[in-house]
C-alpha positions in Angstrom: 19.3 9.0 5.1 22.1 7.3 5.5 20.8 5.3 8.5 17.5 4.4 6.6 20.1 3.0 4.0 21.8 1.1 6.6 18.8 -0.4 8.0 17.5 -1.6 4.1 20.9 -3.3 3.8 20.8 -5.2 7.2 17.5 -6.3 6.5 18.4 -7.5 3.0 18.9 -10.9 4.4 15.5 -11.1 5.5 13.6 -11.0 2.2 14.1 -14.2 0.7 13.0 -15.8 4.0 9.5 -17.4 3.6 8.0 -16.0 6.5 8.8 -12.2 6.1 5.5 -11.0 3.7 3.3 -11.9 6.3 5.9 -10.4 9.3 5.6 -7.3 6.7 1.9 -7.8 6.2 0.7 -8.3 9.7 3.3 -4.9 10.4 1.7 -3.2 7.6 -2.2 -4.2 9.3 -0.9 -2.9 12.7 0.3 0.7 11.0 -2.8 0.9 9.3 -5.1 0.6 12.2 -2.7 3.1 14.4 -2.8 5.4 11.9 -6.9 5.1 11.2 -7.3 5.3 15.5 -5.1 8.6 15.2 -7.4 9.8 12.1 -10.7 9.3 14.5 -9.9 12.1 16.4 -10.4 14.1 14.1 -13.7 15.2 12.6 -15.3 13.2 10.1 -15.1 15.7 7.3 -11.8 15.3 7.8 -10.8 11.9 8.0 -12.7 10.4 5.2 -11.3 12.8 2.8 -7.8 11.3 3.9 -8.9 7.9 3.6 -10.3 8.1 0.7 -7.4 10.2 -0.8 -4.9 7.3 0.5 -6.7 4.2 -0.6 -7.0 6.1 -3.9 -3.6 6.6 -4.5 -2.8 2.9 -3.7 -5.5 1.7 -6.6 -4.0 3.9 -8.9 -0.2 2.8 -8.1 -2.1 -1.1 -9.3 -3.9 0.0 -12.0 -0.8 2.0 -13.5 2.3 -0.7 -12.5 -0.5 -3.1 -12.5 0.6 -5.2 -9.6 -2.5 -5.4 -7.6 -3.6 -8.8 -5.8 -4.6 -11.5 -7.6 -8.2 -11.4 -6.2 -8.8 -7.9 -7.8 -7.5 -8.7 -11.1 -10.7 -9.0 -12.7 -12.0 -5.3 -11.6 -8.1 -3.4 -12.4 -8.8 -4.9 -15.8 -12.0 -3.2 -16.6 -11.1 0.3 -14.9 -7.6 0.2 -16.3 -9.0 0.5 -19.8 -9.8 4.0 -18.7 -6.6 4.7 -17.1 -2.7 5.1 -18.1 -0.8 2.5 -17.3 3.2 1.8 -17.3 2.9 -0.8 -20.3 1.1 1.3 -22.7 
């Protein structure tokens, strides 16, 4: 742990540079489609369960902190109605 804290804190110069969301973002696009290439391998009963189980856990971190995009505003409003949220 103590070298993941190390690496956080020589990276914390990074962050307020305008560039690094999208470094971050294009990273983050990279992991995700090495990670769904492993998943393939495996049978599809499988790997949609996974999927589905990790794309539902991110739309419930936005609907409950409620810091989803921008774009997708509109639907987190009507489903998080329905839903707890951190606000109340």
């Amino acid at each position: 742990m103590q070298y993941v804290e190390k690496l956080f804190q020589s990276l914390q110069p990074l962050y307020s540079q305008s560039w690094f969301p999208y470094a971050a973002g294009v990273l983050g696009v990279l992991f995700a489609y090495s990670v769904f290439k492993s998943l393939r391998s495996l049978p599809k009963l499988v790997m949609y369960p996974i999927i589905a189980a990790a794309a539902a856990i991110v739309f419930m971190n936005w609907i409950y902190y409620r810091n989803e995009p921008t774009f997708l505003t509109p639907t987190v409003d009507v489903i998080a109605q329905f839903l707890p949220s951190q606000h109340g």
